[in-house]
FITOR-629337 format. One record per residue (C-alpha): residue in one letter; x, y negated, z. Coordinates in steps of 0.02 Angstrom, whole numbers, plus 32768, in hexadecimal, padded with zeros to 4 digits. Layout:
FITOR-629337
<node aa="a" u="X" v="Y" w="Z"/>
...
***
This chain:
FITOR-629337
<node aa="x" u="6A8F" v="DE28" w="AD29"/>
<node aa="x" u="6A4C" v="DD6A" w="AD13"/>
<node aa="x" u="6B1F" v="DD40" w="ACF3"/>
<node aa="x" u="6B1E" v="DDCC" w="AC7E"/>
<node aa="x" u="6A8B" v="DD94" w="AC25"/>
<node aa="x" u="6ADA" v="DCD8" w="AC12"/>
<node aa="x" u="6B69" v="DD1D" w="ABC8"/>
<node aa="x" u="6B12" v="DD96" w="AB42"/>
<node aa="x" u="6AB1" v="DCE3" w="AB21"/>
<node aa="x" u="6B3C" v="DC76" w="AB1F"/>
<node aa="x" u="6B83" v="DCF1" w="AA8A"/>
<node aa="x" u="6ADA" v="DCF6" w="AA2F"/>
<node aa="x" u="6AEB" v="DC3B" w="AA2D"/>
<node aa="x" u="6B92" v="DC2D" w="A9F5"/>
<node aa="x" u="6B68" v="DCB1" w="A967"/>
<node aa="x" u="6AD4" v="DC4D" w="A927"/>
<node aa="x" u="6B23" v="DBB4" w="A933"/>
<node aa="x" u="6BB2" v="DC00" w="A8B3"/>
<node aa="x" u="6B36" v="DC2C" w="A840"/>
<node aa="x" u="6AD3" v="DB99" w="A844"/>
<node aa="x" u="6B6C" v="DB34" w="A810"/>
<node aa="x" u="6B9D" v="DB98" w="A782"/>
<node aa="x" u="6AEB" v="DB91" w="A72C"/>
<node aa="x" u="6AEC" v="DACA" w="A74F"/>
<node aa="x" u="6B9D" v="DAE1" w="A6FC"/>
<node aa="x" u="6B44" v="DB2D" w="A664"/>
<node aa="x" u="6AAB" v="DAC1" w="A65F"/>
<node aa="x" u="6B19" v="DA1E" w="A667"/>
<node aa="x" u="6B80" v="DA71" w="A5C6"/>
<node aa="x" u="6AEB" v="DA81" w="A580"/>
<node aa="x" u="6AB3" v="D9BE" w="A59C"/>
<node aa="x" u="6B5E" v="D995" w="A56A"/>
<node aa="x" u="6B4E" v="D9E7" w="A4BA"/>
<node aa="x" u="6AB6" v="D991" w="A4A0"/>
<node aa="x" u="6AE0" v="D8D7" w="A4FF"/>
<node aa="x" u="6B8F" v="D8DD" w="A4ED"/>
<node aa="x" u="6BB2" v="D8BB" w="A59D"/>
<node aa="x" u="6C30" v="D90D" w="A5E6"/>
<node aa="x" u="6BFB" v="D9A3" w="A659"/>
<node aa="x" u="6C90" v="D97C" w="A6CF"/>
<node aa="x" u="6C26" v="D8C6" w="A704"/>
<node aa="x" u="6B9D" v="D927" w="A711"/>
<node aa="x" u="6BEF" v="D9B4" w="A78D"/>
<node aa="x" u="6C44" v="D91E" w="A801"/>
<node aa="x" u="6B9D" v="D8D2" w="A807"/>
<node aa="x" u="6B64" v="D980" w="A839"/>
<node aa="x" u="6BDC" v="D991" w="A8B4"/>
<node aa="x" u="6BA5" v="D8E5" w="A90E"/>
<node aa="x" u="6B19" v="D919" w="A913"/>
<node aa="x" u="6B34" v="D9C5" w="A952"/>
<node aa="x" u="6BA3" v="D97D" w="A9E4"/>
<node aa="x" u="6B20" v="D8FE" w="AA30"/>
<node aa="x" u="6AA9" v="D993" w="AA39"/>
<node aa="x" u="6B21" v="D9E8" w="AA93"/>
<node aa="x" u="6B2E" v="D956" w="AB15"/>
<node aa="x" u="6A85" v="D98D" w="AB4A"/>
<node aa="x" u="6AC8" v="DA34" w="AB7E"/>
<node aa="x" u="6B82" v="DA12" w="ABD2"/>
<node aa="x" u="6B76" v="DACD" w="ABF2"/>
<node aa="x" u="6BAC" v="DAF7" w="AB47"/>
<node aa="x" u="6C1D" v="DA55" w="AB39"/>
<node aa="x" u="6CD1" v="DA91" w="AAFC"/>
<node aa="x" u="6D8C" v="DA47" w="AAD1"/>
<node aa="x" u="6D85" v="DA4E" w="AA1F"/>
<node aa="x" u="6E2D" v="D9F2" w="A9E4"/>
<node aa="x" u="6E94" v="DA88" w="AA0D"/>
<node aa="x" u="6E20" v="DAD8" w="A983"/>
<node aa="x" u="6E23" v="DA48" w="A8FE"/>
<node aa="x" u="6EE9" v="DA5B" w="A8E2"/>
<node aa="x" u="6ED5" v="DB1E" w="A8C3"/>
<node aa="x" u="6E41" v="DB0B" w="A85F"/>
<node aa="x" u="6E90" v="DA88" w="A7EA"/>
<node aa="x" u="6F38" v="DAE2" w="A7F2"/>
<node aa="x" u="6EF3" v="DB7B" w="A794"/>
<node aa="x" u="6E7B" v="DB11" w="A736"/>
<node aa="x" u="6EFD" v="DAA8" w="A6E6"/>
<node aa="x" u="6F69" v="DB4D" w="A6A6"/>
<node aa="x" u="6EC3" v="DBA1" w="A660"/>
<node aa="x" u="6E89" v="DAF1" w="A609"/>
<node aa="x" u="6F21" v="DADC" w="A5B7"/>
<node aa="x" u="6F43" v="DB84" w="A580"/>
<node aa="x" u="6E87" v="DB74" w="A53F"/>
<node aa="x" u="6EB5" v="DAE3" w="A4E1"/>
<node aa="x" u="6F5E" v="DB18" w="A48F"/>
<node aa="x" u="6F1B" v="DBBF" w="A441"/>
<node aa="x" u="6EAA" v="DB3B" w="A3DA"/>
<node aa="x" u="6F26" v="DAE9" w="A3A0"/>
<node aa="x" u="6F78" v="DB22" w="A2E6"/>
<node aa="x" u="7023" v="DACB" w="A2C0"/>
<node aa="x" u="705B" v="DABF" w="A21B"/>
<node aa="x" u="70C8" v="DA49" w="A19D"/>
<node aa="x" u="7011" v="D9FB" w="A17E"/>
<node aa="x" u="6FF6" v="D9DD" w="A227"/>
<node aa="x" u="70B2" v="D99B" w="A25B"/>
<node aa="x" u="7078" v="D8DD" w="A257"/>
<node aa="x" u="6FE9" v="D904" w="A2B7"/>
<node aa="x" u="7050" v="D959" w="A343"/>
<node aa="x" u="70CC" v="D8C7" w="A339"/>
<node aa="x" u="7035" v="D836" w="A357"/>
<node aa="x" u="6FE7" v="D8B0" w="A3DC"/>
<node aa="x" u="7091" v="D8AE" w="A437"/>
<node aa="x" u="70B1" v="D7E2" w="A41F"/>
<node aa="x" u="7008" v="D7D4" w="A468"/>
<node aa="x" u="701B" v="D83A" w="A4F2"/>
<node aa="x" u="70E6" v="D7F2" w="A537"/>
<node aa="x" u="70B6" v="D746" w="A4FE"/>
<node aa="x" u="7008" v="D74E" w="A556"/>
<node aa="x" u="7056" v="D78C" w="A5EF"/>
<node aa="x" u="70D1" v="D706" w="A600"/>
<node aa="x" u="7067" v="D67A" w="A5B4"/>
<node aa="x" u="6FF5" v="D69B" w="A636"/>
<node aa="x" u="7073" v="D694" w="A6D3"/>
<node aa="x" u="70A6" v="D5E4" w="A67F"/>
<node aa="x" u="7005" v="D5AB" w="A682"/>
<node aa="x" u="6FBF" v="D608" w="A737"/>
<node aa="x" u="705D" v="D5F1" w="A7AF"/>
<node aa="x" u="7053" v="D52A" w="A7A6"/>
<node aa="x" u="6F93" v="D523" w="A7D3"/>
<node aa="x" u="6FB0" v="D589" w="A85F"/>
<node aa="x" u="704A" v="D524" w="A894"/>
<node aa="x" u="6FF2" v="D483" w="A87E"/>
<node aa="x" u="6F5C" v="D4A7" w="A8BC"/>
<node aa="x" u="6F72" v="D529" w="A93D"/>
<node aa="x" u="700A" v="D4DF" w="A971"/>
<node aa="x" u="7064" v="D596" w="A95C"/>
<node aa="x" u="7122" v="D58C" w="A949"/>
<node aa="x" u="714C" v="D5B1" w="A89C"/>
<node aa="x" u="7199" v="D669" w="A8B8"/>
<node aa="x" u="70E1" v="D699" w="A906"/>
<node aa="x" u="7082" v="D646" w="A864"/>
<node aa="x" u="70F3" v="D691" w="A804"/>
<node aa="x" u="70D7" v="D742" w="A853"/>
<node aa="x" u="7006" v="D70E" w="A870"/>
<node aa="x" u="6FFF" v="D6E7" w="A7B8"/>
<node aa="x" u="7036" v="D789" w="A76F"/>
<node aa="x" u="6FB1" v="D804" w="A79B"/>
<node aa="x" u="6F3F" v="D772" w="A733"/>
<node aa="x" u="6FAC" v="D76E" w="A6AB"/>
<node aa="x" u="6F80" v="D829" w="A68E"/>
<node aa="x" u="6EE8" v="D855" w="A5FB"/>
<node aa="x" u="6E96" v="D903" w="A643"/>
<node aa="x" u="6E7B" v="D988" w="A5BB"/>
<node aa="x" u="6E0C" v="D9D8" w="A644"/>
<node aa="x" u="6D9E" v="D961" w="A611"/>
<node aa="x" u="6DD1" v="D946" w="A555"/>
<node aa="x" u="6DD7" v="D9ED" w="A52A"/>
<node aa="x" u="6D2A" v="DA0F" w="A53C"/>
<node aa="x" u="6CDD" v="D972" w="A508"/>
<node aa="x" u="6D31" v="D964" w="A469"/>
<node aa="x" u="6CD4" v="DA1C" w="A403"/>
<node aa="x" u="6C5D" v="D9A7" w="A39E"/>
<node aa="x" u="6CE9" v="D934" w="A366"/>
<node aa="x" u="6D4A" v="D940" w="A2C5"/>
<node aa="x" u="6DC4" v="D9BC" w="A2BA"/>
<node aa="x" u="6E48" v="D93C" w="A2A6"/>
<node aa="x" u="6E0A" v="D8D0" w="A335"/>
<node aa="x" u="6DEF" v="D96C" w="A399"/>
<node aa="x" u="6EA7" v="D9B8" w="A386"/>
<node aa="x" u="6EF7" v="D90A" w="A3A2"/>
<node aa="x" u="6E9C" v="D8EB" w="A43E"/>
<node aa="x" u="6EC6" v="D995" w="A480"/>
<node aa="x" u="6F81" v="D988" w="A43D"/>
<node aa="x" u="6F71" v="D8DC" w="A4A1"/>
<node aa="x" u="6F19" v="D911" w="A54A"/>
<node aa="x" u="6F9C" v="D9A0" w="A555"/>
<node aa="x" u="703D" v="D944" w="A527"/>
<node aa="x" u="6FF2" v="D8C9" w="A5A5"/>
<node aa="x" u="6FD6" v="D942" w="A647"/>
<node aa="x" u="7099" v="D98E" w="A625"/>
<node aa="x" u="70E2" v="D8E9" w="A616"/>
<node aa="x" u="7088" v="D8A8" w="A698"/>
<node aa="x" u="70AD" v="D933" w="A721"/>
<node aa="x" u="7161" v="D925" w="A6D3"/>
<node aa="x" u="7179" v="D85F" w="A6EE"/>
<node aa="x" u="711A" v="D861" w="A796"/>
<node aa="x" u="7185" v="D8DC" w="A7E2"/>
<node aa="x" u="721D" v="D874" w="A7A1"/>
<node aa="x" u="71CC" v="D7E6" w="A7FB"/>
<node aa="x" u="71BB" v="D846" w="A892"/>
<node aa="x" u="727D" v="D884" w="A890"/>
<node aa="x" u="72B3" v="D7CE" w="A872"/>
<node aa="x" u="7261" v="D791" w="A8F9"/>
<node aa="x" u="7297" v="D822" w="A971"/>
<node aa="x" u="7338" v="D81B" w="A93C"/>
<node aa="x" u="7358" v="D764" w="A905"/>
<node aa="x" u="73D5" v="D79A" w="A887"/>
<node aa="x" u="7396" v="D772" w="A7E1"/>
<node aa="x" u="7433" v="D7BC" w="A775"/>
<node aa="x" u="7431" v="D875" w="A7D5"/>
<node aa="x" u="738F" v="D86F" w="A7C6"/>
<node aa="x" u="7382" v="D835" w="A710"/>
<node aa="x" u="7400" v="D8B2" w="A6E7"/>
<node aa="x" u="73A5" v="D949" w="A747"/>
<node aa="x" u="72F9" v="D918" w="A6E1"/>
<node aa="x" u="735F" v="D92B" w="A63A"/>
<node aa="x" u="7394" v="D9E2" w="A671"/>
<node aa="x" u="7304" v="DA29" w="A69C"/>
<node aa="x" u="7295" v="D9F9" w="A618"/>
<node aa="x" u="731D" v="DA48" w="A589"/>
<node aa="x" u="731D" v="DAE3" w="A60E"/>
<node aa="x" u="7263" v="DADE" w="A61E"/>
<node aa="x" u="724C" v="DACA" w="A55B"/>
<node aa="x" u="72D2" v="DB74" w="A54F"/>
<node aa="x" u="728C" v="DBDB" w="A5DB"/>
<node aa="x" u="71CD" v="DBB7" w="A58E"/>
<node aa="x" u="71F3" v="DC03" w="A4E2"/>
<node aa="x" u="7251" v="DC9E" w="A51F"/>
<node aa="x" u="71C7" v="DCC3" w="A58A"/>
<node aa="x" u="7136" v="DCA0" w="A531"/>
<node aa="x" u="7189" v="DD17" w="A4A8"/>
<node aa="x" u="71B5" v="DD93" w="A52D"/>
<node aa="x" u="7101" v="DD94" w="A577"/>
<node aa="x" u="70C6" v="DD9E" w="A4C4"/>
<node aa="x" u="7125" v="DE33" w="A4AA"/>
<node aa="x" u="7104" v="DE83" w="A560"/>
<node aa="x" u="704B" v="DE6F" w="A51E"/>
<node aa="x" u="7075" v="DEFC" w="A495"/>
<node aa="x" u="70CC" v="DF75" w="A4EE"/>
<node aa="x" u="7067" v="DF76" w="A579"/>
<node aa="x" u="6FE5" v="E009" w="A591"/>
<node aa="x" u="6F5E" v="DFD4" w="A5FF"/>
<node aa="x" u="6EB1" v="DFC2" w="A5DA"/>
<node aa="x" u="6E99" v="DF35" w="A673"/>
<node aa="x" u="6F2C" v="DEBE" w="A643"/>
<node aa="x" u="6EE6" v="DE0C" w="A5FA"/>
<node aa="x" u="6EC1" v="DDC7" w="A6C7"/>
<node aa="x" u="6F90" v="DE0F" w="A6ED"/>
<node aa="x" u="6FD0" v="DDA4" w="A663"/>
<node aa="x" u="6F6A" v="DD0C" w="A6A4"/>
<node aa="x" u="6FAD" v="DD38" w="A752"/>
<node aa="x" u="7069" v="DD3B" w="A709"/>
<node aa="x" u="7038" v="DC8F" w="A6AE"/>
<node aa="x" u="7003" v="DC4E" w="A74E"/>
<node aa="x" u="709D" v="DC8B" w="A7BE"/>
<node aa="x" u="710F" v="DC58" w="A743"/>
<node aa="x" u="70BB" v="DBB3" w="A741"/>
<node aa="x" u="70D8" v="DBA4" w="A80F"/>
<node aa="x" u="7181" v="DBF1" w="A80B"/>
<node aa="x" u="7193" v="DB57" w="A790"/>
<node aa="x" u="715D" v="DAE8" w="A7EE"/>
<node aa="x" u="71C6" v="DB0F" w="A891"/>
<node aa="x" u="726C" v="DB09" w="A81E"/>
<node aa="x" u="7221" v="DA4A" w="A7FA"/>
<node aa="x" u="720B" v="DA8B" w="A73E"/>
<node aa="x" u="7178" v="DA5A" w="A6C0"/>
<node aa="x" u="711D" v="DAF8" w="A6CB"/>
<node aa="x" u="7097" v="DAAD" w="A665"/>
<node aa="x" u="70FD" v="DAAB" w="A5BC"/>
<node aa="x" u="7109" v="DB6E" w="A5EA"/>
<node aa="x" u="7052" v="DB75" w="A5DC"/>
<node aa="x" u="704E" v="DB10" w="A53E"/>
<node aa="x" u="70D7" v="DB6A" w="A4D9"/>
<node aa="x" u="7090" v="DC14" w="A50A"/>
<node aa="x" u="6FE8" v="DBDA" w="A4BA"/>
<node aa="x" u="7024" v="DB93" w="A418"/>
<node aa="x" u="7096" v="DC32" w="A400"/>
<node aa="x" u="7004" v="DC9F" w="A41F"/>
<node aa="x" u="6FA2" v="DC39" w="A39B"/>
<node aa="x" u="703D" v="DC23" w="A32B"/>
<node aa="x" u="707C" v="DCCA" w="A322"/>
<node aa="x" u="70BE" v="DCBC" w="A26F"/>
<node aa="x" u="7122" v="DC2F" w="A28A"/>
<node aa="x" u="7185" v="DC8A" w="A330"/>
<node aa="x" u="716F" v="DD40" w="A30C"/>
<node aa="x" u="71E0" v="DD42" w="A265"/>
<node aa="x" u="7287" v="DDAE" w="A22C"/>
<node aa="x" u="729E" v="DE2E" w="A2A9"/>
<node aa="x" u="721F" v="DE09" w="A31A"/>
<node aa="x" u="7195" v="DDF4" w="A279"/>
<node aa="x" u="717C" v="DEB9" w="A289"/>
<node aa="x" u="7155" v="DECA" w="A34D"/>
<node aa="x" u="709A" v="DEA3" w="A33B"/>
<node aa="x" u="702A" v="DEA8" w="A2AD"/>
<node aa="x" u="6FA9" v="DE1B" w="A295"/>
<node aa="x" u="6F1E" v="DE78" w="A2B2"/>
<node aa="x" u="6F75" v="DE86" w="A364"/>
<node aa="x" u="6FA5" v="DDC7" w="A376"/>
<node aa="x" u="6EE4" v="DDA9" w="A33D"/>
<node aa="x" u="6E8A" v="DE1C" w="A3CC"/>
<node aa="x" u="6F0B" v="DDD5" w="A44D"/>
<node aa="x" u="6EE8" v="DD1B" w="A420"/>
<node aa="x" u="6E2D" v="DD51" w="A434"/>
<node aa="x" u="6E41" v="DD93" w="A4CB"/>
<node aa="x" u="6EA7" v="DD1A" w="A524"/>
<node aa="x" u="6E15" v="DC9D" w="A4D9"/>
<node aa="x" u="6D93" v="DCDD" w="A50F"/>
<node aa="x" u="6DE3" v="DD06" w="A5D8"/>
<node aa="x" u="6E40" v="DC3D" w="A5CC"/>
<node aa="x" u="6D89" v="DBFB" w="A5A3"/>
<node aa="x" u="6D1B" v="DC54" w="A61F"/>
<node aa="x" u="6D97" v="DC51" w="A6AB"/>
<node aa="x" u="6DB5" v="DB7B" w="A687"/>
<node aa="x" u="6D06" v="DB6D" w="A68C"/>
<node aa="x" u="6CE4" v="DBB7" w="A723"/>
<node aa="x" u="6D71" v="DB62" w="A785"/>
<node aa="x" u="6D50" v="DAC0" w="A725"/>
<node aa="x" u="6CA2" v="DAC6" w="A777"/>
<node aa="x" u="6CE5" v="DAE7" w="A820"/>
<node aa="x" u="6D7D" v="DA67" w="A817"/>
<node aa="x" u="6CFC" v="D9DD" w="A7E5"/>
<node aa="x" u="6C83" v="D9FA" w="A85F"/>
<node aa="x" u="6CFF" v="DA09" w="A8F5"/>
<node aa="x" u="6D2E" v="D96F" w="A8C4"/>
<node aa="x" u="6C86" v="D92D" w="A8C8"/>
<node aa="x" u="6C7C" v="D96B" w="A965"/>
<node aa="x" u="6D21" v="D905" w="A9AA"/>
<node aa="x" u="6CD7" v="D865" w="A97E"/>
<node aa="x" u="6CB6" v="D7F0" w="AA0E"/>
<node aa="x" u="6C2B" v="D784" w="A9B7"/>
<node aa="x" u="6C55" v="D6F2" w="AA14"/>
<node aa="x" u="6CF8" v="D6CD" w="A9BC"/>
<node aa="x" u="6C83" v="D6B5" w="A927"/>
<node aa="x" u="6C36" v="D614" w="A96F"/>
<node aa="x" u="6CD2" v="D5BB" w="A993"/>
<node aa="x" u="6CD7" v="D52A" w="A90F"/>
<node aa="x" u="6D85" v="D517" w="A909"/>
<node aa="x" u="6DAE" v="D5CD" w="A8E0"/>
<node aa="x" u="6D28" v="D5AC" w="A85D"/>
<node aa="x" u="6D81" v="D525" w="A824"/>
<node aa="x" u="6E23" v="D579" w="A81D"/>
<node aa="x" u="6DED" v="D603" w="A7DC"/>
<node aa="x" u="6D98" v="D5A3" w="A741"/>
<node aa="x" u="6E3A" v="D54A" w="A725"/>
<node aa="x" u="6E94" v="D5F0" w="A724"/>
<node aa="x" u="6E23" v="D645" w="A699"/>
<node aa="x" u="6E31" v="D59A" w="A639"/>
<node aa="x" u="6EF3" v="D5A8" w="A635"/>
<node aa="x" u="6EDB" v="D653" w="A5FB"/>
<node aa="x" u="6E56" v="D631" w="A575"/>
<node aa="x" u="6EBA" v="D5A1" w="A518"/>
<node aa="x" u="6F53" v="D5F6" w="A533"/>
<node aa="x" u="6F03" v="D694" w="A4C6"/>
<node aa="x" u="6EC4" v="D625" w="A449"/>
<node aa="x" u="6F6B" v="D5EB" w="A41B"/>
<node aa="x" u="6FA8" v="D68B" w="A412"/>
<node aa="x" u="6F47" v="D6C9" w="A3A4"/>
<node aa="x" u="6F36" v="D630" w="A332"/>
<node aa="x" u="7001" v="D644" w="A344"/>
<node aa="x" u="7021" v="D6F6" w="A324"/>
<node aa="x" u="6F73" v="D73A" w="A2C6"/>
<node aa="x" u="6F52" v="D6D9" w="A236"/>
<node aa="x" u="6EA3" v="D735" w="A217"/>
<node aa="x" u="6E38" v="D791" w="A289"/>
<node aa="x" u="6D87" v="D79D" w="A2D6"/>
<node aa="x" u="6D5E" v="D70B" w="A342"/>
<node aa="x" u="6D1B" v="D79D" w="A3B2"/>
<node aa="x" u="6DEE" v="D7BF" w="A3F3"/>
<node aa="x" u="6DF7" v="D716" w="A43C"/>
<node aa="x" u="6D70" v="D739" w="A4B0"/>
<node aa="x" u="6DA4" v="D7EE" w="A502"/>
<node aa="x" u="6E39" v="D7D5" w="A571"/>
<node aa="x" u="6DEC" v="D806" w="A612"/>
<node aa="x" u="6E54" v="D817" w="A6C6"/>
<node aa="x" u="6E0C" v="D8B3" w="A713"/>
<node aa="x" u="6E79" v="D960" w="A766"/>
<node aa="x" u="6F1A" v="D938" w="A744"/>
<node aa="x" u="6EF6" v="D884" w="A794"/>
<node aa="x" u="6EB2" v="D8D4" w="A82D"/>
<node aa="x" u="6F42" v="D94E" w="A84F"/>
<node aa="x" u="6FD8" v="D8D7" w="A838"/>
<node aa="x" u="6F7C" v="D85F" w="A8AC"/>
<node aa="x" u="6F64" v="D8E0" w="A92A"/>
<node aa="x" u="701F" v="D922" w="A908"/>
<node aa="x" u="7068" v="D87F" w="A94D"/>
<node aa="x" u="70EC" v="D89F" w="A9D7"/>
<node aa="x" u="70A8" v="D856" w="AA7F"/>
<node aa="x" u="7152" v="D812" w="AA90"/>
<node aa="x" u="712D" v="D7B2" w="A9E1"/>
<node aa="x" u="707C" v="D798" w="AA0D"/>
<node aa="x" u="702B" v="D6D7" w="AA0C"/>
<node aa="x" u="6FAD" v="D6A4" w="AA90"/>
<node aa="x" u="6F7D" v="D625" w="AA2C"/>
<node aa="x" u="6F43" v="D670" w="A994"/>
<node aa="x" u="6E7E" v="D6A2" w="A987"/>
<node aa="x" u="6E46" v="D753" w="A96D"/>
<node aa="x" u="6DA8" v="D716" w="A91C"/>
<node aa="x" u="6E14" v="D6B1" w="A879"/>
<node aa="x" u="6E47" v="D768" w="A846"/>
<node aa="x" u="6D7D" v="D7A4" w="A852"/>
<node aa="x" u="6D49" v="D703" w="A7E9"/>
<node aa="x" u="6DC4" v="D709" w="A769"/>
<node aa="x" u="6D98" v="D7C8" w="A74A"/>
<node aa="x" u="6CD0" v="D799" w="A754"/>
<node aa="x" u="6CFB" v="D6FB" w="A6DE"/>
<node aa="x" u="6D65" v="D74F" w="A65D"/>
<node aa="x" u="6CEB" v="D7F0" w="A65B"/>
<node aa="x" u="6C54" v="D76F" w="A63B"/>
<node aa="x" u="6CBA" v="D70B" w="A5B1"/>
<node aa="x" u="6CDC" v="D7B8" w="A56B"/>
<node aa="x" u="6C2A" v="D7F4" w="A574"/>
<node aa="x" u="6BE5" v="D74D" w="A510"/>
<node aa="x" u="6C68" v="D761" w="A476"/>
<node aa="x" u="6C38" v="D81B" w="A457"/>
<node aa="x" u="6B83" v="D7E1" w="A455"/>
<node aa="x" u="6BA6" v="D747" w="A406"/>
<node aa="x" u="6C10" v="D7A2" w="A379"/>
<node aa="x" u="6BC1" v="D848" w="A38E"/>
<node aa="x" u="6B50" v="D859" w="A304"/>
<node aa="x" u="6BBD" v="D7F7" w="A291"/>
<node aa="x" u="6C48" v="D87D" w="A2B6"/>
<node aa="x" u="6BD4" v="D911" w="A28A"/>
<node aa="x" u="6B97" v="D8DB" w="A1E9"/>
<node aa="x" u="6C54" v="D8A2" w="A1AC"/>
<node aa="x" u="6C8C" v="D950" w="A1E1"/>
<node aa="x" u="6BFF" v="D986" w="A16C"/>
<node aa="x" u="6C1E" v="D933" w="A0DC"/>
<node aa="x" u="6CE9" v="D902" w="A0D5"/>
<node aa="x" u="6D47" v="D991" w="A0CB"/>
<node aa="x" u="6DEE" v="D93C" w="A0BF"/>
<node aa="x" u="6E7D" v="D934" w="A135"/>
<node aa="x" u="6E8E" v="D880" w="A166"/>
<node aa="x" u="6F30" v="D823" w="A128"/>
<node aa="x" u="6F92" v="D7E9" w="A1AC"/>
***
């Protein structure tokens, strides 16, 4: 009885402990609306904290990594699809999309310039590891963006979302090129393999996100909105294991669902009315932005958890680390003085490493794996850049509200 009794208690904890986090999760989106710090620094920090209470009690100490991958996994497929079905394209909006998508390849790989020869200098890394090291840091996280940016213009808003998606596809797509370089060391088949299955990933991601579309319609089930997001996320996986960019899947599947009248026309313009495109784009909003939430609260705070506090103290992964987020920063700022010719000042600030950053770090092949890289530059530069974030959106914050108020013009690129 006593064992039994430990058990029942051990489930009680587990259950309050769930609940606990989610209405911190709320209370820190609440601060965040009203701060503008970002509720994902605030769940990290909750998750250090949570894990050195739990080294009081090694009773209910627990692996998490094998959780963080899953969590951010299915978080990453529900935060992007959140993201796409607010985003309307249009002839209007066609520069936009273009800048957005500069931004996002040219970010990627002005970042890797700027990253690998830090860590190859400094670390003493050969130059295929701070090559493969400086990708996962070269990635903006719309886990974080997405969320942070409601207050902002709607300009500012949809660029930085165009930007932080564009950025996690290309940057899943150019580390896993990395990775099949290295494994391979043939740079043309390799080259030439990349080329094919982004065209095939581009093909196979509008036929199904119109065939899903259309399943949607004909199928009669009143319990159907949580099998379409577990078809999204198999498909994703299935993805994945063919070494595809599953991620543009999710993407396209959420712009078609919000941009019904541009896809559904001629003989398909008849299969659904809009009323019917309308309630399905509600639906899948509401389901995309409860379910991200609640696995954005759990990825962060597993991930708080994971932190060994003492790589925080080491002053040369400080160092590094600052080095790192300086590359980045003056690296954006050309950008954008290159490719935006107005804006906010507000974008300059919010390119934060967060999810994606942690999974491509922790998808590194042991074989490809670098003893001498530190864990704790990747925890810094995602603490840094969330900070930096977190003081332009309060530095620009009110500024931003009361132009929203009063300019109702699109800006002129």
């Amino acid at each position: 009885m006593p064992y039994l009794t430990f058990v029942s208690m051990d489930y009680h904890v587990i259950i309050v402990s769930l609940s606990i986090c989610i209405v911190l999760s709320y209370l820190f989106n609440e601060i965040a609306k009203r701060t503008n710090i970002p509720s994902v620094l605030m769940l990290i920090v909750a998750g250090v904290g949570i894990g050195q209470f739990l080294n009081l009690y090694p009773e209910y100490k627990l692996d998490f990594f094998p959780y963080l991958q899953i969590l951010g996994t299915v978080g990453l497929i529900m935060i992007v699809l959140e993201g796409a079905l607010d985003l309307e394209l249009s002839k209007q909006k066609k520069p936009l999309i273009i800048k957005a998508t500069l931004l996002g390849v040219f970010g990627i790989l002005g970042s890797i310039l700027v990253i690998a020869p830090i860590f190859y200098f400094l670390l003493k890394m050969s130059l295929e590891s701070s090559i493969l090291y400086a990708t996962p840091l070269a990635v903006i996280s719309s886990a974080i963006v997405i969320p942070s940016v409601a207050t902002l213009l709607d300009y500012d808003k949809e660029l930085l979302i165009y930007e932080s998606c564009i950025s996690d596809i290309i940057g899943i797509m150019v580390f896993n090129l990395i990775v099949s370089i290295l494994q391979s060391q043939e740079l043309g088949s390799s080259l030439g393999g990349f080329s094919l299955e982004v065209l095939f990933t581009i093909v196979v991601s509008l036929l199904v996100g119109v065939g899903l579309v259309i399943l949607f319609k004909f199928l009669n089930a009143k319990v159907k909105l949580f099998f379409f997001i577990s078809i999204l996320i198999l498909i994703y996986e299935l993805g994945k294991m063919m070494h595809l960019s599953p991620l543009v899947l999710i993407l396209v599947f959420g712009l078609i669902l919000k941009n019904h009248h541009l896809v559904f026309i001629g003989p398909l313009s008849n299969l659904m009315s809009r009323i019917e495109f309308v309630k399905m784009e509600k639906d899948f909003h509401i389901i995309t932005r409860e379910t991200s939430f609640v696995l954005r609260t759990f990825f962060f705070i597993v991930f708080g958890l994971t932190i060994d506090l003492s790589s925080l103290v080491d002053v040369e992964v400080l160092i590094i680390s600052l080095m790192v987020f300086i590359g980045i920063l003056l690296g954006r700022i050309l950008l954008l003085k290159w490719l935006i010719n107005k804006t906010t000042d507000v974008v300059e600030y919010v390119a934060p490493r967060g999810l994606i950053t942690i999974l491509l770090f922790y998808s590194i092949p042991p074989e490809l794996s670098s003893p001498i890289f530190q864990p704790g530059i990747i925890l810094w530069v995602v603490i840094i850049t969330s900070i930096y974030m977190s003081y332009g959106l309060i530095k620009n914050g009110v500024g931003a509200i009361e132009k929203r108020e009063t300019d109702t013009n699109v800006v002129d690129l």
